[in-house]
BATORFI-865605 format. One line per 8 residues: for each residue x, y, z of N, C-alpha, C, CB. Coordinates in Angstrom, 1 decimal. Atoms other than C-alpha are relative to their C-alpha. Glycine has a CB too. Layout:
N
X/Y/Z/X/Y/Z/X/Y/Z/X/Y/Z  ... .
//
This chain:
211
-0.7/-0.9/-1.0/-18.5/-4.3/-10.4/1.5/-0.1/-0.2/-0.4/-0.4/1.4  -1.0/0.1/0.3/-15.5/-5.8/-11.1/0.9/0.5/-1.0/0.0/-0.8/-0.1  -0.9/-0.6/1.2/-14.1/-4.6/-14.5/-0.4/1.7/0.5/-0.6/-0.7/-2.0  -0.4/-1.4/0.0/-15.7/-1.0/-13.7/1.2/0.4/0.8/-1.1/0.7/0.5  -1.3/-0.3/-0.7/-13.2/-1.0/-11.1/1.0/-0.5/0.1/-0.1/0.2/0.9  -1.2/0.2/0.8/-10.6/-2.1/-12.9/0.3/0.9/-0.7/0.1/-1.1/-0.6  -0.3/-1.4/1.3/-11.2/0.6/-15.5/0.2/1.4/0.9/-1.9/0.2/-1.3  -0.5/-0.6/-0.5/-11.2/3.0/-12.9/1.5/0.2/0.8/-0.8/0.0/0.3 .
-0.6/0.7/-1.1/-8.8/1.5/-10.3/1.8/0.1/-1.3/-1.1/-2.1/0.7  -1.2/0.3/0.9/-5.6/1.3/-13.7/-0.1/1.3/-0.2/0.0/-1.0/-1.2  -0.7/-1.3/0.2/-5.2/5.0/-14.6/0.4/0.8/1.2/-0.7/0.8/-0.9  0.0/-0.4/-0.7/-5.4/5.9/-10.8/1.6/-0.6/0.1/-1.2/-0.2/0.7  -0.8/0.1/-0.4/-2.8/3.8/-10.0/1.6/-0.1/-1.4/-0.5/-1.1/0.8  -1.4/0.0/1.0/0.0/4.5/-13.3/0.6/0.3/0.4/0.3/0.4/-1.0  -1.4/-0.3/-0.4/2.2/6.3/-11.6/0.0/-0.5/1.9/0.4/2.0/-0.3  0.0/1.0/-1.3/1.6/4.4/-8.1/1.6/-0.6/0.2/-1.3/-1.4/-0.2 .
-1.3/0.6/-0.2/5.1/3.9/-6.5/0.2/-1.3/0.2/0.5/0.6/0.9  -0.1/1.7/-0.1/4.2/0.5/-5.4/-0.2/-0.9/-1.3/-1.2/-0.5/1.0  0.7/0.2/1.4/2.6/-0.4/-8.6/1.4/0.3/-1.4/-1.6/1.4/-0.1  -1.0/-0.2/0.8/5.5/1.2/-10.5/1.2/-0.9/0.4/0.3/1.5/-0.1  -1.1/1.0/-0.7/8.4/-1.1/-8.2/-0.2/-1.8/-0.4/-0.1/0.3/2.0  0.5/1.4/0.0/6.1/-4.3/-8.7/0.4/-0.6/-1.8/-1.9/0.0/0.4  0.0/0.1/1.8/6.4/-3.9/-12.6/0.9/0.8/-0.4/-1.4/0.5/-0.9  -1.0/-0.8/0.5/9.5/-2.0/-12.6/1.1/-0.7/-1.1/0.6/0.5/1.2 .
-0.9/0.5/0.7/11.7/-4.3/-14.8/-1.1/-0.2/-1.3/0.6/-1.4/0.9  0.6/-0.2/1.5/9.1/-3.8/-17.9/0.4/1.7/-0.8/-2.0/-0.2/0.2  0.0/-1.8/0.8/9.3/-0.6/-20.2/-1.3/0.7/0.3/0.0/0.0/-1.9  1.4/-0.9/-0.5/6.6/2.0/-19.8/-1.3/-0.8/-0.8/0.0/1.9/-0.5  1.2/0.3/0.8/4.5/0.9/-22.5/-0.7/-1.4/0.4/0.4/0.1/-1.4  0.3/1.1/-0.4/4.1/-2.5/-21.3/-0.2/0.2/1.3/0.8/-1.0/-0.3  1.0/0.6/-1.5/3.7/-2.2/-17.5/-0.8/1.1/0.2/0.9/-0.2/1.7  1.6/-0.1/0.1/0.6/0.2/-18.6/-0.6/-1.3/-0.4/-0.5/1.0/-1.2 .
1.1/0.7/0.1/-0.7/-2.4/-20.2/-0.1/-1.5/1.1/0.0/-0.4/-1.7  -0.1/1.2/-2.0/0.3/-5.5/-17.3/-0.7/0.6/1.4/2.2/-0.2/0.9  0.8/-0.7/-1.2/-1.0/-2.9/-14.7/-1.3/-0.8/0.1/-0.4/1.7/-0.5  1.7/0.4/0.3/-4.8/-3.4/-16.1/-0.3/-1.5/0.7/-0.3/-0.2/-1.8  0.4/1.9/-0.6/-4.3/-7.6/-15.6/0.6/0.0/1.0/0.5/-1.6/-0.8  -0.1/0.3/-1.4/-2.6/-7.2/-12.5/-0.8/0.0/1.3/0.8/0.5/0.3  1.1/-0.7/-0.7/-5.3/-5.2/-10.9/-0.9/-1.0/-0.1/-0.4/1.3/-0.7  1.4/1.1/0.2/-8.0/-7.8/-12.6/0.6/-1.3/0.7/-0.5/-0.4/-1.8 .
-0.6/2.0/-0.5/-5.9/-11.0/-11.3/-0.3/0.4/1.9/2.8/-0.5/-0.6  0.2/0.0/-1.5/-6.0/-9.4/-7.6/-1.3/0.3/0.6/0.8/1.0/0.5  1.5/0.0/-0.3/-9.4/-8.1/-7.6/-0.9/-1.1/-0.3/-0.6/1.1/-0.5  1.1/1.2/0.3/-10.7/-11.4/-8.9/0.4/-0.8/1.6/0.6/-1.3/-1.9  -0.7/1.1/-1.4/-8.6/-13.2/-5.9/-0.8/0.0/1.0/1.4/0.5/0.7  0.8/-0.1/-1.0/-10.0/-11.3/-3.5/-1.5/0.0/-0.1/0.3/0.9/0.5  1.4/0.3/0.4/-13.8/-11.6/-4.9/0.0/-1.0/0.3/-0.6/0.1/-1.1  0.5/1.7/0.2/-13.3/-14.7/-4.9/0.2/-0.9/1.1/0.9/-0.9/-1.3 .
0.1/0.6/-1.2/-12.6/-15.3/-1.2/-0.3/1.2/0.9/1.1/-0.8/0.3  0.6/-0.7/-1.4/-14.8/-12.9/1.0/-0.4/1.8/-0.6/1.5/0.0/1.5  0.3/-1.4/-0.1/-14.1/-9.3/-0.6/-1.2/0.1/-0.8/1.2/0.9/-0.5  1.2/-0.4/0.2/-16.6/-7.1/-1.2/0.6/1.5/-0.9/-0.9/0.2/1.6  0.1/-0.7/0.0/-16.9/-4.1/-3.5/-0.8/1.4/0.1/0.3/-0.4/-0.4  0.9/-0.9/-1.0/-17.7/-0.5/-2.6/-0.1/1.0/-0.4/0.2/0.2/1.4  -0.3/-1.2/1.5/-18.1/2.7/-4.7/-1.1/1.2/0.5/-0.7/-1.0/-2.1  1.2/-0.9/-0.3/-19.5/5.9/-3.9/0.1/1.0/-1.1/0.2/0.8/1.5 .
0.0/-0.5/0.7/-21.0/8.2/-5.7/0.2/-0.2/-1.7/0.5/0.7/0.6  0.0/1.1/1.0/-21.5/6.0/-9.1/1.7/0.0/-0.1/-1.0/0.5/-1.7  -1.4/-0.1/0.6/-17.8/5.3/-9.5/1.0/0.6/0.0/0.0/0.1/-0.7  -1.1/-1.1/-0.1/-16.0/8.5/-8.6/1.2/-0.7/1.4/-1.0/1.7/0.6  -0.9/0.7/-0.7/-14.3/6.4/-5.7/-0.1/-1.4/0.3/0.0/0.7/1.1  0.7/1.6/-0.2/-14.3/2.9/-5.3/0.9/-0.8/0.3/-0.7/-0.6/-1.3  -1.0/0.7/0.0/-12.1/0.1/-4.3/-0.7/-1.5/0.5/1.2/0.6/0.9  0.4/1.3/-0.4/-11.9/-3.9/-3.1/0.2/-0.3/1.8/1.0/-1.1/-0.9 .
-0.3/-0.1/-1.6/-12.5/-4.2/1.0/-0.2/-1.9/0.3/-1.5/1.3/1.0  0.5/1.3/-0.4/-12.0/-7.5/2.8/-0.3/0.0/1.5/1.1/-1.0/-0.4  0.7/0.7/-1.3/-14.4/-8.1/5.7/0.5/-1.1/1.3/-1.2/-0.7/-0.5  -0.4/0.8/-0.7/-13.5/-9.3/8.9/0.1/-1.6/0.3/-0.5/0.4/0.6  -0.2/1.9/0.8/-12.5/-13.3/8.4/0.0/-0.4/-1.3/-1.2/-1.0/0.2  -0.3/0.3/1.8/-11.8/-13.1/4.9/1.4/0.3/0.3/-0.9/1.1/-1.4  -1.4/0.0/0.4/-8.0/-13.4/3.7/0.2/-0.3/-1.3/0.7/-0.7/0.7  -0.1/-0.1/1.7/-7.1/-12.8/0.1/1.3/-1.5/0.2/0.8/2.1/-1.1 .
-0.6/1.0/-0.1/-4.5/-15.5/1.1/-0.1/-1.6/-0.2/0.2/0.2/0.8  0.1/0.9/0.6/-5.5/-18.4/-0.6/0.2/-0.4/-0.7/-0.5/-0.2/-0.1  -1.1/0.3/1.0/-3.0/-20.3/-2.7/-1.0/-0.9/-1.3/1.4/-1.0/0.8  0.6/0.4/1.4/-6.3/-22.3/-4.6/-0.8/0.3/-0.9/-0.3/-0.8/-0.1  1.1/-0.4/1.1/-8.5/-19.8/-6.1/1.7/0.9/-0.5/-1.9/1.1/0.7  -1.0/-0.9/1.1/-4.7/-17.9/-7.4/-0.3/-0.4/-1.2/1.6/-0.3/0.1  0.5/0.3/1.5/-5.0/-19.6/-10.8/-1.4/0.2/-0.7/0.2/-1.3/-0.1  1.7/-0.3/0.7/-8.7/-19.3/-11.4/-0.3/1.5/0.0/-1.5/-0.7/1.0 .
0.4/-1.4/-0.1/-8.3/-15.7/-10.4/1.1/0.7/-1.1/0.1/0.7/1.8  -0.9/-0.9/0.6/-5.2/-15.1/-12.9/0.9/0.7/-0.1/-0.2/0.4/0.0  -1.2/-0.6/-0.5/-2.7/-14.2/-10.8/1.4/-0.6/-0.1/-0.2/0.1/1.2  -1.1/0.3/0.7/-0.3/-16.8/-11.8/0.6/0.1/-1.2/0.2/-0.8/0.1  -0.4/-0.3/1.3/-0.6/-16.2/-15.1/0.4/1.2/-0.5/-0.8/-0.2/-0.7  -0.3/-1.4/0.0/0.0/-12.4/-14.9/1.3/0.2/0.4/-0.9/0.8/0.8  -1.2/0.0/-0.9/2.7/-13.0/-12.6/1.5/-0.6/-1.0/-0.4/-1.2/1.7  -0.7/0.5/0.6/4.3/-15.1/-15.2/0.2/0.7/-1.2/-0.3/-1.2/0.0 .
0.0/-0.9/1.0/4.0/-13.2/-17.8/0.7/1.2/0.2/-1.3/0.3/-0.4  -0.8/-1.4/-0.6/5.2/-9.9/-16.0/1.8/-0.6/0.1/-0.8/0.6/2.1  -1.5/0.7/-0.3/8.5/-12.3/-14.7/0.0/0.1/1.5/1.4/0.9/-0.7  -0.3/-0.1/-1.8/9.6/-13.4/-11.4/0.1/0.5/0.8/0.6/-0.3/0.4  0.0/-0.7/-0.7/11.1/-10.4/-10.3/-1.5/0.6/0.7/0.8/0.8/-0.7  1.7/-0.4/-0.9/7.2/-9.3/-9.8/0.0/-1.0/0.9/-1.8/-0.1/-1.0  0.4/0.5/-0.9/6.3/-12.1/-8.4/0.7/-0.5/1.6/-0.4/-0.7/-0.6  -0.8/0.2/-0.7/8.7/-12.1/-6.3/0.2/1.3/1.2/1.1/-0.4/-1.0 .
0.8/-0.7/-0.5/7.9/-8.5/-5.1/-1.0/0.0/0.6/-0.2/0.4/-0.4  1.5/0.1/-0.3/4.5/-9.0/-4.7/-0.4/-0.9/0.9/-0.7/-0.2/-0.9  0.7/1.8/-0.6/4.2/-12.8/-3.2/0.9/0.0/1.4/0.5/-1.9/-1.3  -1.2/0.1/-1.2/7.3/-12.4/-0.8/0.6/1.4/0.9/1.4/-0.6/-0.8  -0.5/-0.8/-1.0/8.6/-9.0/0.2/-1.1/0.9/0.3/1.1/0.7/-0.5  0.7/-0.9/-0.5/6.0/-6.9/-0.1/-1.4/-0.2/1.3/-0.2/0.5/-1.1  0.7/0.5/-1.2/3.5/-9.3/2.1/0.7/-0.1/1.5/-0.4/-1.3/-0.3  -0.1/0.2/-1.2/6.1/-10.2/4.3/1.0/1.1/0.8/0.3/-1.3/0.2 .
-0.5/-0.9/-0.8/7.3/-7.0/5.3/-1.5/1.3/0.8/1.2/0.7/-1.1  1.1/-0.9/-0.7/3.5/-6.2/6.2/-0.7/-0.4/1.2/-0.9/0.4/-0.9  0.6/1.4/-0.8/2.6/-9.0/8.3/0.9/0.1/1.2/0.3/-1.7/-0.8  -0.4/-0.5/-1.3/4.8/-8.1/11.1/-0.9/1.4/0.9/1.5/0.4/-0.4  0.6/-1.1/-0.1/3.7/-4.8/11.3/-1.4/-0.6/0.7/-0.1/0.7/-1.4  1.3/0.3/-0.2/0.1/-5.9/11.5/-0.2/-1.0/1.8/-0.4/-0.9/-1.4  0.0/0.4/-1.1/0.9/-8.7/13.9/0.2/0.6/1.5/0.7/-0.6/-0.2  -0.2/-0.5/-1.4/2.7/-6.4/16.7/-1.1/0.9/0.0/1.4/0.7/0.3 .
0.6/-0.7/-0.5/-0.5/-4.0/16.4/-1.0/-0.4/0.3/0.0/0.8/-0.3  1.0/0.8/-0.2/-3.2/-6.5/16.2/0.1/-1.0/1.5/0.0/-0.8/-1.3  0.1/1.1/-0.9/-4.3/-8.4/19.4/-0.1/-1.4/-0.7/-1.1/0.3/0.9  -0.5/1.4/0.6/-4.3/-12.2/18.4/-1.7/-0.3/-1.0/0.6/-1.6/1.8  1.4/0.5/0.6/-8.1/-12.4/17.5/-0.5/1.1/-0.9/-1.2/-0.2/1.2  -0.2/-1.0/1.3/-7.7/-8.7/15.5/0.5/-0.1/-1.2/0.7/0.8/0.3  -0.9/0.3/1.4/-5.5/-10.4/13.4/-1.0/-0.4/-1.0/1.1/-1.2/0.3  1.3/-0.2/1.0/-8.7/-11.9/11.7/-0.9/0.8/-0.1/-0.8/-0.8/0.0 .
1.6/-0.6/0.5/-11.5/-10.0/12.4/0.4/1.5/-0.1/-1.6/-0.3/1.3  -0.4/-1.2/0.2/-10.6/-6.5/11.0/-0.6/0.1/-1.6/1.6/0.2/0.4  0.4/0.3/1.7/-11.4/-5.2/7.8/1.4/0.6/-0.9/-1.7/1.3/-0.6  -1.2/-0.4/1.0/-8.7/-4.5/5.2/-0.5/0.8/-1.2/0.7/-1.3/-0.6  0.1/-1.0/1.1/-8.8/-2.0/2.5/0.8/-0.2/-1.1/0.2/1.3/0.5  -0.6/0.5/1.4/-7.1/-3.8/-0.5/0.6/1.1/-0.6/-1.1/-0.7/-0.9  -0.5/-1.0/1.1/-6.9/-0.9/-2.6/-1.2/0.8/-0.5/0.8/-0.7/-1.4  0.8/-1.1/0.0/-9.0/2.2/-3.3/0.4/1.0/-0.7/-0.1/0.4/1.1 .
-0.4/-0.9/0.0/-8.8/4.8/-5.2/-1.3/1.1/-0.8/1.3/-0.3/-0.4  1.1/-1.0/0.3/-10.6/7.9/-6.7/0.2/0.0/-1.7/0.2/1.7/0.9  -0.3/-0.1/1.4/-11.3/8.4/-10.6/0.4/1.1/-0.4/-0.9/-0.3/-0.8  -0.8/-1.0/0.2/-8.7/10.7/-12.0/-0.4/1.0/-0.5/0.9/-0.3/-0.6  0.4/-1.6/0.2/-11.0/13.4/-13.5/-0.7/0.6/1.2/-1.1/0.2/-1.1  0.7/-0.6/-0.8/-12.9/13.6/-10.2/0.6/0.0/1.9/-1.2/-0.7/-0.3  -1.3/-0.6/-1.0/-9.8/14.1/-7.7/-0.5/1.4/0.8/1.4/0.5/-1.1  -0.1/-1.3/-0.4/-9.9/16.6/-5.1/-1.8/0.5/0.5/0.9/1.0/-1.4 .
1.1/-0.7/-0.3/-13.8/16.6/-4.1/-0.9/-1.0/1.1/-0.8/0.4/-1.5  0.6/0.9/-1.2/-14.3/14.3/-1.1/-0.4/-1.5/0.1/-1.1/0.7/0.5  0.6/1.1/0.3/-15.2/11.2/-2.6/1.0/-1.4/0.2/-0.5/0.2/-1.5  -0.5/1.0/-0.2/-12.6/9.0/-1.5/-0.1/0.0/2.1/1.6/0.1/-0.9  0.4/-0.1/-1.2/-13.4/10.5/2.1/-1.0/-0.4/0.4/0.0/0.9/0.3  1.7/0.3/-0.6/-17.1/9.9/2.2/0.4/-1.7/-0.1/-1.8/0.6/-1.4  0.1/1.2/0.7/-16.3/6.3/0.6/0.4/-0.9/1.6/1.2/-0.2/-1.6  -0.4/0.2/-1.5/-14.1/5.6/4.2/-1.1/0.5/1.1/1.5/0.7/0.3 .
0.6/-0.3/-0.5/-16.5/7.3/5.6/-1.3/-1.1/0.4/-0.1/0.9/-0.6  1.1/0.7/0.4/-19.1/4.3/4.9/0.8/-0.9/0.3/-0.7/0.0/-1.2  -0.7/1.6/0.0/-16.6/1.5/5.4/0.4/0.5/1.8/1.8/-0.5/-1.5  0.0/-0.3/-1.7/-16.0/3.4/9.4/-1.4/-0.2/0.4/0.5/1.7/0.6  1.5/0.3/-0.6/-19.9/2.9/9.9/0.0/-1.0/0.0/-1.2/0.4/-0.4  0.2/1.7/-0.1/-19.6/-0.6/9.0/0.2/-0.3/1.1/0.8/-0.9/-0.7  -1.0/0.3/-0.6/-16.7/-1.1/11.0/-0.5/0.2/1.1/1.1/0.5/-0.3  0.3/-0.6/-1.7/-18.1/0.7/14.1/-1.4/-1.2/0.4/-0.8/2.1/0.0 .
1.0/1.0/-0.6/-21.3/-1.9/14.0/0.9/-1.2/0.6/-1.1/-0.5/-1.3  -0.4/0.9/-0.8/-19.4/-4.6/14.9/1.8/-0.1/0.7/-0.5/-1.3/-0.9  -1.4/-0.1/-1.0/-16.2/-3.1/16.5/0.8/-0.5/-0.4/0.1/-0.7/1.2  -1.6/0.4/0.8/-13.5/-4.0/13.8/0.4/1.2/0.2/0.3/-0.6/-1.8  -1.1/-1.3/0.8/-10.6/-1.7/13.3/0.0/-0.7/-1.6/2.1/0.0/0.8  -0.1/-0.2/1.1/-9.7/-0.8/10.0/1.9/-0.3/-0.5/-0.6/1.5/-0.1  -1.3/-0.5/0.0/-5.9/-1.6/8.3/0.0/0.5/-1.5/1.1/-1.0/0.5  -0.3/-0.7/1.7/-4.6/0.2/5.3/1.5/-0.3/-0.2/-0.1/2.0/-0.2 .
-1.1/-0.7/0.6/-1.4/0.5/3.3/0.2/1.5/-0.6/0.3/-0.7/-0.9  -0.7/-1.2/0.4/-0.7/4.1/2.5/1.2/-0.3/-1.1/0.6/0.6/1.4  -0.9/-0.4/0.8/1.2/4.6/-1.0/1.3/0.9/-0.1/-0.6/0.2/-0.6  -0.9/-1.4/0.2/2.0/8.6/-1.3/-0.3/0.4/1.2/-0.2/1.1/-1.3  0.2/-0.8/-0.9/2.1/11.3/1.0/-1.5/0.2/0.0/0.7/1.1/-0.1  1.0/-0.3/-0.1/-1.2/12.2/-0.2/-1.1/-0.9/0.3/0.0/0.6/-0.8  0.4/0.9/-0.3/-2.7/9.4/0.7/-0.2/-0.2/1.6/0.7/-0.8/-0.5  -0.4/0.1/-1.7/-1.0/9.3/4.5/-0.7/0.8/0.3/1.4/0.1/0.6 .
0.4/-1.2/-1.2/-2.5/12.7/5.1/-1.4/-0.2/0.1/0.3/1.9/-0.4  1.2/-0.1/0.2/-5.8/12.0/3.6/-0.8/-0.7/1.5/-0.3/-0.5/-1.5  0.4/1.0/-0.8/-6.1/9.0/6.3/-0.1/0.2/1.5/0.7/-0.9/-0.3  -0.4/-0.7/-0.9/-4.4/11.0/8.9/-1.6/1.0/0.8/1.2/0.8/-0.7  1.4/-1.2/0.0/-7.4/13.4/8.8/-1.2/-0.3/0.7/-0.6/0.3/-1.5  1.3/0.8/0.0/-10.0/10.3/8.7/0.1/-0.7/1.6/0.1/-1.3/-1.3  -0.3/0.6/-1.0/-8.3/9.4/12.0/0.7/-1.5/0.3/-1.0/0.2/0.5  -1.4/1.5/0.6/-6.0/6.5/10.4/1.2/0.4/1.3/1.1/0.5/-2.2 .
-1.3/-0.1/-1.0/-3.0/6.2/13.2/1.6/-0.5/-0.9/-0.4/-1.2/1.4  -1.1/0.5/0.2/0.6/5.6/11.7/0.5/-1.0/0.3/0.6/0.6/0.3  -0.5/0.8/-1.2/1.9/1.9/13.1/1.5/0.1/-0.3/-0.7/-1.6/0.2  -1.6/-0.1/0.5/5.2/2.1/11.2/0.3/-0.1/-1.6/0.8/-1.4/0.7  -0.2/-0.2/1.3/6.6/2.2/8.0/1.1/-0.8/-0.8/0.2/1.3/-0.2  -1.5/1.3/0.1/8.7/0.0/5.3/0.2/0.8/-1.0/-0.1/-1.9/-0.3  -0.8/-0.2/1.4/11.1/0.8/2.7/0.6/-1.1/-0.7/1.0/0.8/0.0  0.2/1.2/0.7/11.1/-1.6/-0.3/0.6/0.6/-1.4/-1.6/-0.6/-0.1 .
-0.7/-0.3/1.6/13.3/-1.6/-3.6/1.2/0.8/0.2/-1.1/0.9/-1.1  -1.3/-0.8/-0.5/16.0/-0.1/-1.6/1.5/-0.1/-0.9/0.2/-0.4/1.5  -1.5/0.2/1.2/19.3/0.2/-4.2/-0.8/-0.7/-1.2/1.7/-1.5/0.5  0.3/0.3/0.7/17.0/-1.0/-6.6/-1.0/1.3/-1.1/-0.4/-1.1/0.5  0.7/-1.2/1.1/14.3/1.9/-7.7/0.4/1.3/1.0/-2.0/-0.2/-0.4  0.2/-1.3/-0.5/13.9/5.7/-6.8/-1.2/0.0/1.1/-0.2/0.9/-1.3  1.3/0.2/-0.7/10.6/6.9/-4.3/-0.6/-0.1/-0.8/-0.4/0.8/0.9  1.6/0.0/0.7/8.2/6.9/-7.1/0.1/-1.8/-0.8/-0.1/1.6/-1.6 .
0.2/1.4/0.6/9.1/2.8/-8.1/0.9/-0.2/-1.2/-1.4/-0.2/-0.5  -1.2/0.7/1.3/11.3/3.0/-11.3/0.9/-0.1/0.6/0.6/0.8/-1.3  -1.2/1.0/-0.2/14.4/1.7/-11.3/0.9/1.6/0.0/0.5/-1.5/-1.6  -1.4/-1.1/-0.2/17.8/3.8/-10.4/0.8/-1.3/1.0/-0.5/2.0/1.0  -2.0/0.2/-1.4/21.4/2.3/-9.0/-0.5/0.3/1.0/1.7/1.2/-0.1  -0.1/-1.0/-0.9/21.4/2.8/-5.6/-1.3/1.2/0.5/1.1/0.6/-0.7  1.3/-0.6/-0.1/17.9/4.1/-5.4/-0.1/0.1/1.4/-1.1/-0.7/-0.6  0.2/-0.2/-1.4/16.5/5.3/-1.9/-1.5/-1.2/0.4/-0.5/2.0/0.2 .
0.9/1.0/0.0/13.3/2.5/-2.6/-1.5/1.4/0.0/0.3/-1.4/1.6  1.0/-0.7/-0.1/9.6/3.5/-1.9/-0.5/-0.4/1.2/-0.9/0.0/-1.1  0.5/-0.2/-1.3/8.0/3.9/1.2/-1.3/-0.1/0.4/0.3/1.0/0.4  1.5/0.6/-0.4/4.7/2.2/2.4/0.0/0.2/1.9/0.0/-2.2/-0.6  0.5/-0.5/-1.9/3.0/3.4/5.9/-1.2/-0.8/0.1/-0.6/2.1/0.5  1.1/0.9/-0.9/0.7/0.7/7.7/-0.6/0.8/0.5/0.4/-0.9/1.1  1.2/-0.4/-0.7/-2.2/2.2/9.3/-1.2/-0.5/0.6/-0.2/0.4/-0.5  1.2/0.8/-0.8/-4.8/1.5/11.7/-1.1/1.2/0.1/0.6/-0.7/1.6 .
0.9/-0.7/-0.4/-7.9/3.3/12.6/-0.8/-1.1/0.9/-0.8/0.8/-1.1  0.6/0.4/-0.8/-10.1/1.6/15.8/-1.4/1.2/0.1/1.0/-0.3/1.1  1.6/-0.8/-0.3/-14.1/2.6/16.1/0.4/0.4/1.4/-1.6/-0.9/0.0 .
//
């Protein structure tokens, strides 16, 4: 389950603004290929403490969800899952993205919308996405669709990160709520993650949905 959706889960996200800001200090040709093991170092992490993968329709949408009392936040399966070594390899600036600003500018967020016992038991949506020839035919809808039935058996909300616009609306639709929004890489990249002077950054929307 894992590598298919890694093989899926890496051409979805190439031009991913977040994804492009995290690995923005490589050349193109290289943060395609760092993409691939960044993806496998995080989805091993989170397998490897609680998440679950979930795929509808063989493959056409699929991502890593973490179940209410799970937290990918575990500093001693990082090495066995890969992630330091990826991180080191990419260069600090990643990890330095990834480990520090971009968690802890989401962890507020979460806190002020979460009651105190929401804060664990919810489910998280890691990362999701649809496979790039089969875009545009509901299959990242039905896929939420199945992770809100869960959710509704035992009364979790749902949180997300939102990337692009098309993303926010899709969620919007699903009955996702807005809680607030961050901007990250500000004077450093453009909205799509590369680099520019003076850049405007890229823009990540928190989201909630409640059964």
């Amino acid at each position: 389950l894992l590598e298919r959706t890694v093989q899926i889960l890496t051409p979805a996200f190439e031009d991913d603004p977040v994804y492009n800001w995290l690995l923005c200090d490589l050349p193109e040709p290289k943060r395609k290929a760092m993409l691939q093991k960044l993806l496998s170092g995080f989805l091993t992490q989170g397998s490897l403490n609680g998440g679950i993968f979930i795929q509808a329709e063989n493959f056409a949408s699929c991502g890593l969800f973490m179940p209410p009392n799970t937290s990918m936040e575990n500093v001693w399966t990082l090495p066995s899952a890969g992630i330091f070594t990826a991180l080191w390899e990419i260069g600090i600036g990643c990890f330095k993205r990834a480990m520090v600003e971009y968690n802890g500018s989401v962890e507020p967020l979460m806190k002020k919308a979460f009651t105190k016992t929401e804060q664990k038991e919810h489910w998280y949506v890691f990362i999701m996405a649809t496979d790039v020839d089969r875009r545009r035919k509901g299959h990242a809808s039905k896929l939420l669709a199945h992770l809100q039935d869960r959710a509704r058996e035992g009364k979790h909300p749902i949180w997300l990160e939102a990337t692009t616009d098309a993303s926010r609306e899709l969620y919007l639709k699903l009955g996702f709520e807005v809680v607030g929004d961050i901007v990250l890489g500000k004077g450093e990249v453009r909205d799509d993650g590369l680099l520019k002077d003076d850049g405007e950054g890229i823009t990540i929307w928190s989201m909630l949905w409640r059964p």
